[in-house]
Backbone of each chain as nested JSON, in Angstrom:
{
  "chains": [
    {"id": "A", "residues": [
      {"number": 1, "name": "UNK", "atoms": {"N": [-45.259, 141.37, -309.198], "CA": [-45.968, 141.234, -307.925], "C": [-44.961, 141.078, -306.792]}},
      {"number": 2, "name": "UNK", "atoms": {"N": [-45.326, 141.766, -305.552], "CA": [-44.235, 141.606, -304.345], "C": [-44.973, 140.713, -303.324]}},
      {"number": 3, "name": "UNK", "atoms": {"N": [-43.629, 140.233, -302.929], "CA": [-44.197, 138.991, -301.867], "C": [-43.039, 138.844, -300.752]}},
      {"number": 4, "name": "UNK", "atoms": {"N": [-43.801, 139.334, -299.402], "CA": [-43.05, 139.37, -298.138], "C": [-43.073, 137.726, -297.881]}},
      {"number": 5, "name": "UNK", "atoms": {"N": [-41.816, 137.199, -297.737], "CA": [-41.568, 136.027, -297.165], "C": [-40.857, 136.617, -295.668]}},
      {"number": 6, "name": "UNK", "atoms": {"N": [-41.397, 135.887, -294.604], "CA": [-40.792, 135.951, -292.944], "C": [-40.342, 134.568, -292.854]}},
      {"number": 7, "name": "UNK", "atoms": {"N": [-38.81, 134.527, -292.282], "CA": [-38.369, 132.896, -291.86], "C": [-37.823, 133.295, -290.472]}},
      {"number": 8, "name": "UNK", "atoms": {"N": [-38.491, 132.401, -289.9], "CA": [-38.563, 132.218, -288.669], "C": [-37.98, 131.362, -287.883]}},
      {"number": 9, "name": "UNK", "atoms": {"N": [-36.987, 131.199, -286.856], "CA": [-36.247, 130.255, -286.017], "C": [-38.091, 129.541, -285.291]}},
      {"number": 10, "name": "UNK", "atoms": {"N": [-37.883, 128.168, -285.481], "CA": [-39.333, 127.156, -284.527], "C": [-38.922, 127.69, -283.096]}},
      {"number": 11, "name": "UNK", "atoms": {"N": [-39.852, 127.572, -282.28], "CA": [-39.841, 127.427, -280.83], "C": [-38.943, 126.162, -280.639]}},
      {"number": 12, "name": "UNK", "atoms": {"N": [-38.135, 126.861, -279.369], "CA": [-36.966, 125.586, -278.847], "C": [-35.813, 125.549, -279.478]}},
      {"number": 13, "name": "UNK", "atoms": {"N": [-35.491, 126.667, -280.901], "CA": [-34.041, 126.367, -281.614], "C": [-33.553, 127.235, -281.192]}},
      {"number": 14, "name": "UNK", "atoms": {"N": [-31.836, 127.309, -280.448], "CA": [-31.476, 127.85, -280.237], "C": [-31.235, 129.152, -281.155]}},
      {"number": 15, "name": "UNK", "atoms": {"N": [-31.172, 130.57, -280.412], "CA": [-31.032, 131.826, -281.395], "C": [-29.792, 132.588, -280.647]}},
      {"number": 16, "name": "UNK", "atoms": {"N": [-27.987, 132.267, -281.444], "CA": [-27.289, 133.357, -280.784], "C": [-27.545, 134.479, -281.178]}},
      {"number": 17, "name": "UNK", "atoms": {"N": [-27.952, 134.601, -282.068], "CA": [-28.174, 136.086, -282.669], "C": [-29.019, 137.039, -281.858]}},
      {"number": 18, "name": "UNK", "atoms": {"N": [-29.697, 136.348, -281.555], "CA": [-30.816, 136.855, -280.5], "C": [-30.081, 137.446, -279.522]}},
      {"number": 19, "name": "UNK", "atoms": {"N": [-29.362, 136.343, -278.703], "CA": [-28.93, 136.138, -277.486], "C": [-28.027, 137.949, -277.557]}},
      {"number": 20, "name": "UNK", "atoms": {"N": [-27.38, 137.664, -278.574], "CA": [-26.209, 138.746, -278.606], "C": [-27.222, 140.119, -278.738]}},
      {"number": 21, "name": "UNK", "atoms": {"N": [-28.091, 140.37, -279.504], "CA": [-28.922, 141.534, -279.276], "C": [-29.331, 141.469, -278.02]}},
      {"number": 22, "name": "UNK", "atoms": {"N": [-30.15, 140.745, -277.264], "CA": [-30.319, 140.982, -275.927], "C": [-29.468, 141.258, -274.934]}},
      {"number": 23, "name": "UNK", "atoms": {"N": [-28.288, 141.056, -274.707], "CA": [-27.491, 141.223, -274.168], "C": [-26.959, 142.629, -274.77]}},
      {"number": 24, "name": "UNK", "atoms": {"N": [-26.366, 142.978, -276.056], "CA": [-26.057, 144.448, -276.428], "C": [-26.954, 145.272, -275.76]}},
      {"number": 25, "name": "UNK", "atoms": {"N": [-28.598, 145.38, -276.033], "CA": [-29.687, 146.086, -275.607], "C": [-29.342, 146.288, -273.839]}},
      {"number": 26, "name": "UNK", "atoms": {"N": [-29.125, 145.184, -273.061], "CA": [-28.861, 145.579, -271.841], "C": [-27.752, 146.171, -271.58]}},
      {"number": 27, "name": "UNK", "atoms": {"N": [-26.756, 146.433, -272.291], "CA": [-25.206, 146.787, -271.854], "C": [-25.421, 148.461, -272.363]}},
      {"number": 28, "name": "UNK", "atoms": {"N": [-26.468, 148.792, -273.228], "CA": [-26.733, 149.858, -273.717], "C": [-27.903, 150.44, -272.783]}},
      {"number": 29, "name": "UNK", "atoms": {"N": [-28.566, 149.784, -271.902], "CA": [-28.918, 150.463, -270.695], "C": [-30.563, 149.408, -270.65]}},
      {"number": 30, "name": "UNK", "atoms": {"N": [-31.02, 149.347, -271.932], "CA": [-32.336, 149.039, -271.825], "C": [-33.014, 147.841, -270.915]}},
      {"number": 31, "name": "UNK", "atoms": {"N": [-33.81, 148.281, -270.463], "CA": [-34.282, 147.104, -269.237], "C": [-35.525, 146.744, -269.599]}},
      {"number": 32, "name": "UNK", "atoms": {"N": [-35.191, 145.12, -269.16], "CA": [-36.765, 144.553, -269.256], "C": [-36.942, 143.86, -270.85]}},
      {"number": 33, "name": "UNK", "atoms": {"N": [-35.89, 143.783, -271.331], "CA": [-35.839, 142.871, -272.547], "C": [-35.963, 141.644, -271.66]}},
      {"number": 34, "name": "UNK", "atoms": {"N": [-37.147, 140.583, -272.453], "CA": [-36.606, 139.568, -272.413], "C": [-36.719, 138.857, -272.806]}},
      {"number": 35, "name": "UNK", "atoms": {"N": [-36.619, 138.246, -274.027], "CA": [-36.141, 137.979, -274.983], "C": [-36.171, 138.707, -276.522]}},
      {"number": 36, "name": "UNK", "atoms": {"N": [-35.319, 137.709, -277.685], "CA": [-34.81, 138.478, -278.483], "C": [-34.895, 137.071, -279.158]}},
      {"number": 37, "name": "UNK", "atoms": {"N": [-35.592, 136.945, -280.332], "CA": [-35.432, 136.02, -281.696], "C": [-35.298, 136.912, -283.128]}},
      {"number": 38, "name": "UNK", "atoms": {"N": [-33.92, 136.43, -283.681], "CA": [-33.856, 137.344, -285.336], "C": [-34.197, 136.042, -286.337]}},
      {"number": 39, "name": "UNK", "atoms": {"N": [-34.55, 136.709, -287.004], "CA": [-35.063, 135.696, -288.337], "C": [-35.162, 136.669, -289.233]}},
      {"number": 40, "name": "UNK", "atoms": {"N": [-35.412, 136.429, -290.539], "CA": [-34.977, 136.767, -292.057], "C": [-36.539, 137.194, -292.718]}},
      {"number": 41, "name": "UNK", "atoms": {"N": [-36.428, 138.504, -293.528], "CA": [-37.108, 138.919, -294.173], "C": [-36.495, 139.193, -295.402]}},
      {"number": 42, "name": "UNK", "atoms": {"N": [-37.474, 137.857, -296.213], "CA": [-37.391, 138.333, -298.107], "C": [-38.276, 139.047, -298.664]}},
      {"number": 43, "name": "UNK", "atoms": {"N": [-37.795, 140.265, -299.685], "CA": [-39.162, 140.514, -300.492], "C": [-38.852, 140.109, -301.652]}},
      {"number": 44, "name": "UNK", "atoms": {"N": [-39.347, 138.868, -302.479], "CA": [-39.365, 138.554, -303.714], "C": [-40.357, 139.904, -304.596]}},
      {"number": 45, "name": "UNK", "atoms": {"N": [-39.753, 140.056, -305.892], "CA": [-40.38, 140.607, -306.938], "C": [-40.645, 139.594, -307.939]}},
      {"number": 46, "name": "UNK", "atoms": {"N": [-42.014, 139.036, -308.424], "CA": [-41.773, 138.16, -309.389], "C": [-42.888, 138.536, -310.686]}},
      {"number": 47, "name": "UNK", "atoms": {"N": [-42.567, 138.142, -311.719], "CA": [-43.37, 138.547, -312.389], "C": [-44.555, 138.162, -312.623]}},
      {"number": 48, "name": "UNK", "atoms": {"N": [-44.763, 137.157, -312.357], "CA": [-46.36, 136.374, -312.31], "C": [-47.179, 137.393, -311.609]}},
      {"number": 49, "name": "UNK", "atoms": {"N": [-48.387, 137.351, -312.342], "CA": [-49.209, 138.95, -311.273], "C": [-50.602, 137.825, -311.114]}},
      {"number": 50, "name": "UNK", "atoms": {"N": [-50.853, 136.765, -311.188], "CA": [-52.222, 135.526, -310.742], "C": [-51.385, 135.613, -309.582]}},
      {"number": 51, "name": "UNK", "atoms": {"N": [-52.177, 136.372, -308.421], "CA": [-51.606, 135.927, -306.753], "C": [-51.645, 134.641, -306.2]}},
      {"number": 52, "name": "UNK", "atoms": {"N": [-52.89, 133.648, -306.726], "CA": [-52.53, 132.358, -306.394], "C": [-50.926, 131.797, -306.691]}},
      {"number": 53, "name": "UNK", "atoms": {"N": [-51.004, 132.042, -308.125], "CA": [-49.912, 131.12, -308.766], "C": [-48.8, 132.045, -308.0]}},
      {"number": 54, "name": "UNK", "atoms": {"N": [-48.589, 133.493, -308.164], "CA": [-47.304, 133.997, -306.714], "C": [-47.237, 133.083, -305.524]}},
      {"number": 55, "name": "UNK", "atoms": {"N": [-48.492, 133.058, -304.6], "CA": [-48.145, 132.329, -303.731], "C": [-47.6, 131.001, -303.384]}},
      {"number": 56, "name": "UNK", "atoms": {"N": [-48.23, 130.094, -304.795], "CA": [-47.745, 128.786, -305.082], "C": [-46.141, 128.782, -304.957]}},
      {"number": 57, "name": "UNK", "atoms": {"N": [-46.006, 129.672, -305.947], "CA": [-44.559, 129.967, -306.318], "C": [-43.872, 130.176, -304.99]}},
      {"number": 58, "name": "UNK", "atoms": {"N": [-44.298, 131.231, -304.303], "CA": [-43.195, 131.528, -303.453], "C": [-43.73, 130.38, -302.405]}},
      {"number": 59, "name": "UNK", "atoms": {"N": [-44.736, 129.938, -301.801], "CA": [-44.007, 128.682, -300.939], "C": [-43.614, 127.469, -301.486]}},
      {"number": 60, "name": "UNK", "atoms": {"N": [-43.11, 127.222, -302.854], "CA": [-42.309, 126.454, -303.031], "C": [-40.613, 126.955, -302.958]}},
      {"number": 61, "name": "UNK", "atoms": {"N": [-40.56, 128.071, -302.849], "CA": [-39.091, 128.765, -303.042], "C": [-38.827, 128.517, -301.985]}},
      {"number": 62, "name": "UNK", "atoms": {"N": [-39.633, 128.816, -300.671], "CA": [-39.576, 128.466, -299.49], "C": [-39.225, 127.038, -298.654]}},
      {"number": 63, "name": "UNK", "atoms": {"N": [-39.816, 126.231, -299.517], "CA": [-40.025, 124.598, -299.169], "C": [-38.165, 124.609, -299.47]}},
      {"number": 64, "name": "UNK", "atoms": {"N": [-38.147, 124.927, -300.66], "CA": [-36.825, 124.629, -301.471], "C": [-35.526, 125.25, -301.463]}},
      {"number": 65, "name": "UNK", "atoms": {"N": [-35.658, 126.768, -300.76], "CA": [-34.077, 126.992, -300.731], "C": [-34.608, 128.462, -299.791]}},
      {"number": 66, "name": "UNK", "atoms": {"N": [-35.448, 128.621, -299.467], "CA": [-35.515, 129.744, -298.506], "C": [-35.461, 130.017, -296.897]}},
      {"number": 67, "name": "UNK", "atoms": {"N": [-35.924, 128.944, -296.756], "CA": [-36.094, 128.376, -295.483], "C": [-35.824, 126.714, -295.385]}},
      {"number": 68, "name": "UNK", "atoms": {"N": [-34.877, 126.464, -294.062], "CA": [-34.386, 125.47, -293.652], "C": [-35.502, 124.769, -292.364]}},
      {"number": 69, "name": "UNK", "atoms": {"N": [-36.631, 123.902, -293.049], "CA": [-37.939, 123.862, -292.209], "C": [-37.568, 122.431, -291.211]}},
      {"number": 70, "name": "UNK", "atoms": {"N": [-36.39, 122.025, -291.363], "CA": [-36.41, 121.438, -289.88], "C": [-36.108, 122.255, -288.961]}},
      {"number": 71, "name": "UNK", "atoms": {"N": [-35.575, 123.695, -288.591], "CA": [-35.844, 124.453, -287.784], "C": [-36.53, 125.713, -288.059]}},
      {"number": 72, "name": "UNK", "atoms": {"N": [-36.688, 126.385, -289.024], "CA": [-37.279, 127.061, -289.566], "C": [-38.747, 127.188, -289.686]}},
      {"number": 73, "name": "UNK", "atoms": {"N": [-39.664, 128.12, -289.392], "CA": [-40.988, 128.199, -289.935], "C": [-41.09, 129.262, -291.013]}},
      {"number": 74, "name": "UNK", "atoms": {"N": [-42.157, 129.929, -291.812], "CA": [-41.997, 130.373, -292.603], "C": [-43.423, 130.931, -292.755]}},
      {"number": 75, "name": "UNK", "atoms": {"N": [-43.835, 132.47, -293.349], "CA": [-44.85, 132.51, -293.919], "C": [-44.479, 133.214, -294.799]}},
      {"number": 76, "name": "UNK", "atoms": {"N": [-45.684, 133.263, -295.684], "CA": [-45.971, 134.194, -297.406], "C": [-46.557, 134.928, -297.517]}},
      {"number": 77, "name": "UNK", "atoms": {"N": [-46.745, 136.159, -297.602], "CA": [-47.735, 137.692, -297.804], "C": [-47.425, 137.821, -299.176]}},
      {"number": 78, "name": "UNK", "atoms": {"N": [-48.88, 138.174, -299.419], "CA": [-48.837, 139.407, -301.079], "C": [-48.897, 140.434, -300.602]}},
      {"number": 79, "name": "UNK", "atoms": {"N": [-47.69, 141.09, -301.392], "CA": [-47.472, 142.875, -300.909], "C": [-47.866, 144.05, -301.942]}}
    ]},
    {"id": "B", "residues": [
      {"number": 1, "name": "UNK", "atoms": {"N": [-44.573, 142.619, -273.68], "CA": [-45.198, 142.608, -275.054], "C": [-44.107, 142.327, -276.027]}},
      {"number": 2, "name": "UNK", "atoms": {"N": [-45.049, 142.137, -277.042], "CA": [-44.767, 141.317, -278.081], "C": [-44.561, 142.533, -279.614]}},
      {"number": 3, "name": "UNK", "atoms": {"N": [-42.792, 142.764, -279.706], "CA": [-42.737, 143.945, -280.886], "C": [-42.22, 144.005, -281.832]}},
      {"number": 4, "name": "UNK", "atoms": {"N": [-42.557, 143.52, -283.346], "CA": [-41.758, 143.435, -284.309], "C": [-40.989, 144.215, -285.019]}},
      {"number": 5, "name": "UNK", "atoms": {"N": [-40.03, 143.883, -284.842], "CA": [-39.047, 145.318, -286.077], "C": [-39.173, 144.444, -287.286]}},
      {"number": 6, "name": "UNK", "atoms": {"N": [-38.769, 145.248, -288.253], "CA": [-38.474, 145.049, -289.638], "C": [-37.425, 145.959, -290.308]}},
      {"number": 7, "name": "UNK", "atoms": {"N": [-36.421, 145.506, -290.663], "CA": [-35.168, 146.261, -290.727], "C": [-34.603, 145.6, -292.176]}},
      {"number": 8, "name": "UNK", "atoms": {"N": [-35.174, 146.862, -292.873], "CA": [-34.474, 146.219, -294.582], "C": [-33.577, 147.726, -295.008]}},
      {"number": 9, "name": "UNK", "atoms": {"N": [-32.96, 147.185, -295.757], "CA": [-32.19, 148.102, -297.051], "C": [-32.524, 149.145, -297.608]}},
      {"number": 10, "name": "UNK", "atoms": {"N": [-32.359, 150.081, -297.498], "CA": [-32.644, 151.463, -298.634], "C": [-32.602, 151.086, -299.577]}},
      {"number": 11, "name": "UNK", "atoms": {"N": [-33.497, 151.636, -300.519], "CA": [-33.679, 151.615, -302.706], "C": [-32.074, 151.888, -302.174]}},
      {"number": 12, "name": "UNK", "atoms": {"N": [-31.126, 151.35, -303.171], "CA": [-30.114, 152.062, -303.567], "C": [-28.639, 151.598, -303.194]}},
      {"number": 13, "name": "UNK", "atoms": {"N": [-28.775, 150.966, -301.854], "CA": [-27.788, 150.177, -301.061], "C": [-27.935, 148.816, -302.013]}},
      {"number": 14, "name": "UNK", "atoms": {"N": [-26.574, 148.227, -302.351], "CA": [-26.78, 147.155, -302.885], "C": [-26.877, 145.909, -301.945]}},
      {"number": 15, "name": "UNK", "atoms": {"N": [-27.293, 145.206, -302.631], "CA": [-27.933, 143.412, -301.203], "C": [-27.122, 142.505, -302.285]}},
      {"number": 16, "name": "UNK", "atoms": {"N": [-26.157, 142.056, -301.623], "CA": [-24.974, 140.861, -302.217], "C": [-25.891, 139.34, -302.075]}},
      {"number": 17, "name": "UNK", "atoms": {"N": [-26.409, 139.738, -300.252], "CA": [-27.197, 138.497, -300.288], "C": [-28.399, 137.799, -301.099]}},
      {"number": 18, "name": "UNK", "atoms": {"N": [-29.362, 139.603, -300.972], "CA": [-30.427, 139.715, -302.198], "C": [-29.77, 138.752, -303.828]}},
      {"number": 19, "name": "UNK", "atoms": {"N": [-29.07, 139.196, -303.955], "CA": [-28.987, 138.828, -305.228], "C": [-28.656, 137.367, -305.634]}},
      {"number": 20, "name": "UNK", "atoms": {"N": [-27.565, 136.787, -304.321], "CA": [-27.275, 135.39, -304.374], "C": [-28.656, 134.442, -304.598]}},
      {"number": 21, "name": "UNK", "atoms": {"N": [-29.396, 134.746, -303.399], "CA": [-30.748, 134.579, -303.545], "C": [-31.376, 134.415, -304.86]}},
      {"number": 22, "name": "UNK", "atoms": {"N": [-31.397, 135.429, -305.252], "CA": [-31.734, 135.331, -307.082], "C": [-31.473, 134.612, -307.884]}},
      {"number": 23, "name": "UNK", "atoms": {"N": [-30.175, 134.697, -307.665], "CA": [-29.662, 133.672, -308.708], "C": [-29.569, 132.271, -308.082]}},
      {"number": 24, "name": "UNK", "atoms": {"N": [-29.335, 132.114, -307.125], "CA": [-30.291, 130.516, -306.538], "C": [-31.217, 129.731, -307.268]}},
      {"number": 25, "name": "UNK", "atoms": {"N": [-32.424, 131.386, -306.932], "CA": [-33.499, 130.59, -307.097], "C": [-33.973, 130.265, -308.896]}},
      {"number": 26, "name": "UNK", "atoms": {"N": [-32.935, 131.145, -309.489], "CA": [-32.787, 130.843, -310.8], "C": [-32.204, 129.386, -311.017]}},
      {"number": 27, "name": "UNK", "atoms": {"N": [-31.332, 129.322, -310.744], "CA": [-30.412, 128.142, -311.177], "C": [-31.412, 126.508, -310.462]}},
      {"number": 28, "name": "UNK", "atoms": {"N": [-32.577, 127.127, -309.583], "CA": [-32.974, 125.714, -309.801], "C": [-34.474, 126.005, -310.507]}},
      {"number": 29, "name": "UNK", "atoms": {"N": [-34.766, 126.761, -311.149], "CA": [-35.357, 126.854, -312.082], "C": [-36.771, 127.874, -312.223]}},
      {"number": 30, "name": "UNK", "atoms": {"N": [-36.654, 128.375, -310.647], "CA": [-37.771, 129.425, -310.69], "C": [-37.489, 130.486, -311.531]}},
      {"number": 31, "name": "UNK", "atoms": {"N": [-38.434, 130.91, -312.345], "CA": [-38.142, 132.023, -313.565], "C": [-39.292, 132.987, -313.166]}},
      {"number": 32, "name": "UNK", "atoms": {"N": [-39.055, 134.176, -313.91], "CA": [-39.22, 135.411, -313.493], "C": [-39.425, 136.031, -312.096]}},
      {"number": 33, "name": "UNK", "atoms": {"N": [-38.309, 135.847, -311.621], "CA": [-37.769, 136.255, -310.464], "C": [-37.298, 137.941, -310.423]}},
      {"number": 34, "name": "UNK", "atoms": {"N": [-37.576, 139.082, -310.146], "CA": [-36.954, 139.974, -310.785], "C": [-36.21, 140.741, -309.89]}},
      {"number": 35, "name": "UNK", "atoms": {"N": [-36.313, 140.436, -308.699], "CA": [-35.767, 141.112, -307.502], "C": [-35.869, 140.554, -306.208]}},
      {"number": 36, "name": "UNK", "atoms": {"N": [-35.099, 140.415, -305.511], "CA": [-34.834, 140.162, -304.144], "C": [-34.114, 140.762, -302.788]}},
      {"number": 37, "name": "UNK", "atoms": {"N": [-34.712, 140.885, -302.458], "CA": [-33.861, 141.84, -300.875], "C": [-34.252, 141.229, -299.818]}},
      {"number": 38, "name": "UNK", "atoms": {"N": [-33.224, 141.159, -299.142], "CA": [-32.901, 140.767, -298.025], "C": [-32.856, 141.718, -296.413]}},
      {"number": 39, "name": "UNK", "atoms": {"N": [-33.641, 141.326, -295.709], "CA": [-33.848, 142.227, -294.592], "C": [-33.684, 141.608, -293.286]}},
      {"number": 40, "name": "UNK", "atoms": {"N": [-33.861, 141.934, -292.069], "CA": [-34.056, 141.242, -290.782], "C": [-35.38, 141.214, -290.01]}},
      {"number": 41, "name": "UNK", "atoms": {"N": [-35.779, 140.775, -289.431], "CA": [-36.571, 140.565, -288.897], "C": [-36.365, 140.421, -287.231]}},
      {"number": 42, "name": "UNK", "atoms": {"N": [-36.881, 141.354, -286.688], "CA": [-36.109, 140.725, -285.169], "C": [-37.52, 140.71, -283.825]}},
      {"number": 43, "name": "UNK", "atoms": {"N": [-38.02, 139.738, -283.548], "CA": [-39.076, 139.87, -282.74], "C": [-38.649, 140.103, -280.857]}},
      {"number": 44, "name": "UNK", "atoms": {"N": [-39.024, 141.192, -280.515], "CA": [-38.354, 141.348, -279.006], "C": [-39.621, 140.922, -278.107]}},
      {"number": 45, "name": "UNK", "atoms": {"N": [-39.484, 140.656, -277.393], "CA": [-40.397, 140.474, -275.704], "C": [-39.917, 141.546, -274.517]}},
      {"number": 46, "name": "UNK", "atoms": {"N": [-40.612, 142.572, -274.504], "CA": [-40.463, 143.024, -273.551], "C": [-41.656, 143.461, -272.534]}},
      {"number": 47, "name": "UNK", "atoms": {"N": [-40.624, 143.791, -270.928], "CA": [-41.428, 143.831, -269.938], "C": [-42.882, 145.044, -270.269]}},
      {"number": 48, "name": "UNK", "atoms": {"N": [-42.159, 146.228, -270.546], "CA": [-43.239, 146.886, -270.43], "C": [-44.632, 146.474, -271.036]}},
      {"number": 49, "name": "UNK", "atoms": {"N": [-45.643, 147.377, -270.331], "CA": [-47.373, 146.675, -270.876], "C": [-47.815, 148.447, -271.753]}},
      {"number": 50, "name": "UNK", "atoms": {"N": [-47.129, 149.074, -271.382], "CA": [-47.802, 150.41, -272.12], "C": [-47.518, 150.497, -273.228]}},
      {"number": 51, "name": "UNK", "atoms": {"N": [-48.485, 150.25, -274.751], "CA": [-48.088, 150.445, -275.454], "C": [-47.116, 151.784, -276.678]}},
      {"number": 52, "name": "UNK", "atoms": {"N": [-47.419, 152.702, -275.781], "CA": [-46.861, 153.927, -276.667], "C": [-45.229, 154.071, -275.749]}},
      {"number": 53, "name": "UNK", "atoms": {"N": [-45.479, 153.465, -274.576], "CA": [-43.639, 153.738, -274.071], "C": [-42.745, 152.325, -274.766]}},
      {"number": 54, "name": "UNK", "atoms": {"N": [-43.446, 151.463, -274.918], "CA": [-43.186, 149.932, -275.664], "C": [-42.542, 150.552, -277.09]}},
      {"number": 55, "name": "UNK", "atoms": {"N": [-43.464, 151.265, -277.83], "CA": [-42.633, 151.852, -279.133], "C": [-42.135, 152.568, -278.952]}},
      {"number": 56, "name": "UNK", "atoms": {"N": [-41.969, 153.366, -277.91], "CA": [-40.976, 154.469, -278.154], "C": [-39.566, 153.928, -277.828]}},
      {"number": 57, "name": "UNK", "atoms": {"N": [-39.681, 152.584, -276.649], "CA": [-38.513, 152.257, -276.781], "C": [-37.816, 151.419, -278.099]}},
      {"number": 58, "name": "UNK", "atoms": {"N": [-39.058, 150.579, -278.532], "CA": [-38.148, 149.974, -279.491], "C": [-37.449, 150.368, -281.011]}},
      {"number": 59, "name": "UNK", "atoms": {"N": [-38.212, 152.165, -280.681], "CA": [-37.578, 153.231, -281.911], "C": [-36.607, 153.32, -281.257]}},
      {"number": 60, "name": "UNK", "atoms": {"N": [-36.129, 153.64, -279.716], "CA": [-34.454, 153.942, -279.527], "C": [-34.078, 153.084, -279.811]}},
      {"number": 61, "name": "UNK", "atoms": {"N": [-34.448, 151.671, -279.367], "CA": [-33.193, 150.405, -279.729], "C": [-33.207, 150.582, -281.534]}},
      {"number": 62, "name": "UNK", "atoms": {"N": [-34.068, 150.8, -282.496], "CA": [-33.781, 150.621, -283.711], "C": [-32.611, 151.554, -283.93]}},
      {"number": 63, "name": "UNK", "atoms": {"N": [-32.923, 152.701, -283.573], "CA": [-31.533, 153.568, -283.577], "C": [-30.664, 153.757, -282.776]}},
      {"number": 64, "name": "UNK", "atoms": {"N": [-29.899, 153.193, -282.095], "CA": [-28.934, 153.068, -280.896], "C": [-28.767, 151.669, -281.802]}},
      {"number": 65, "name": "UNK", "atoms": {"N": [-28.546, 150.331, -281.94], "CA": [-28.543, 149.296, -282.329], "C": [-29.107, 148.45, -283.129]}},
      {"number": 66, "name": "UNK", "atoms": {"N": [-30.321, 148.445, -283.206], "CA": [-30.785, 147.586, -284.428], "C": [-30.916, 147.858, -285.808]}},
      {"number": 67, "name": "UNK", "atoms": {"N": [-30.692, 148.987, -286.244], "CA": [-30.801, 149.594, -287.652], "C": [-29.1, 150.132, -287.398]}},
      {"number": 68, "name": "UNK", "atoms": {"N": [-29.223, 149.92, -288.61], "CA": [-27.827, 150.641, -289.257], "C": [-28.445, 151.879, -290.191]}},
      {"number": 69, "name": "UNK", "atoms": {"N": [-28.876, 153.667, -289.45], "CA": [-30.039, 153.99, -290.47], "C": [-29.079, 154.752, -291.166]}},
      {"number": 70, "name": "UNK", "atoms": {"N": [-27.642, 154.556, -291.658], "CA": [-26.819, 155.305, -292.781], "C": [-27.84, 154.372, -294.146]}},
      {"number": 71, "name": "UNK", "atoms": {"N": [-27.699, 153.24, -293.674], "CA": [-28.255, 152.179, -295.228], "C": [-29.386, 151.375, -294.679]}},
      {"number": 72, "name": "UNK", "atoms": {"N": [-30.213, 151.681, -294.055], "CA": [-31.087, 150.774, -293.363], "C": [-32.541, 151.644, -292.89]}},
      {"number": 73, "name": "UNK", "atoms": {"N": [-33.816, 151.253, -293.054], "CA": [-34.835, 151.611, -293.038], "C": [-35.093, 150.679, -291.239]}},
      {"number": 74, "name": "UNK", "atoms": {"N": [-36.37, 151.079, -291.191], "CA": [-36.989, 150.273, -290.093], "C": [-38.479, 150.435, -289.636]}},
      {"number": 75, "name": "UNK", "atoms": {"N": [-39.182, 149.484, -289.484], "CA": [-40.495, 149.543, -289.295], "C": [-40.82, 148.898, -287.515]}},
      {"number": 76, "name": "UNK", "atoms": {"N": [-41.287, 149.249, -286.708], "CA": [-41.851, 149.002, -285.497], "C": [-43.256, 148.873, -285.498]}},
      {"number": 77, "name": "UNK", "atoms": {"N": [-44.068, 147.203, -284.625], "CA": [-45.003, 146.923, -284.774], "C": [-45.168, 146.381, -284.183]}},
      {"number": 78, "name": "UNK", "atoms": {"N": [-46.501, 147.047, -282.531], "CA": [-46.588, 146.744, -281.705], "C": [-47.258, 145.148, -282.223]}},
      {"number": 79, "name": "UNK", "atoms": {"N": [-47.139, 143.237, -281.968], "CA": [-48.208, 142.524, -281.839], "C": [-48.769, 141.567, -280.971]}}
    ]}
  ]
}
């Protein structure tokens, strides 16, 4: 079973990563960016095919080593 | 508006990170894990309100800068 995990920088944490794409995007001409947040896309493959128990699974992977949730948010899709 | 890219890996390109990942989430004990990849996620804000010039720009920025498309896929999504 596939499972889109999105980790997400919270509102208010700083993002250089961002910063530096927004700024590239303008030096490359594009106007009217304004703003730019990067955050992380996992696709777990796991073998459990009960989508509950996937989802269980993967937001505990999440709680536990996927995402850093004092700044981090996070969601779980079945794919 | 509000436009999500999604910028993962080609089948075939190997993911160093993908795999660390894996074996992470092995070693603290999640089992049948069978695959992992690692992608970006990059949410932009931009000025424009039209949605079809909104994607068309953020297909140039995927290719001018945000995709690497020698080893890199990409998905655009107006939300």
């Amino acid at each position: 079973m596939k499972i889109i995990v999105k980790v997400t920088l919270k509102n208010g944490v700083l993002d250089p990563q961002g910063k530096a794409i927004r700024r590239a995007l303008a030096s490359l001409g594009f106007e009217g960016v304004e703003d730019v947040r990067q955050g992380k896309l996992i696709e777990l493959d796991i073998a459990e095919t009960d989508p509950e128990k996937a989802r269980a699974a993967a937001l505990d992977m999440c709680e536990k080593l996927l995402a850093n949730t004092v700044i981090e948010n996070y969601t779980v899709e079945l794919a």
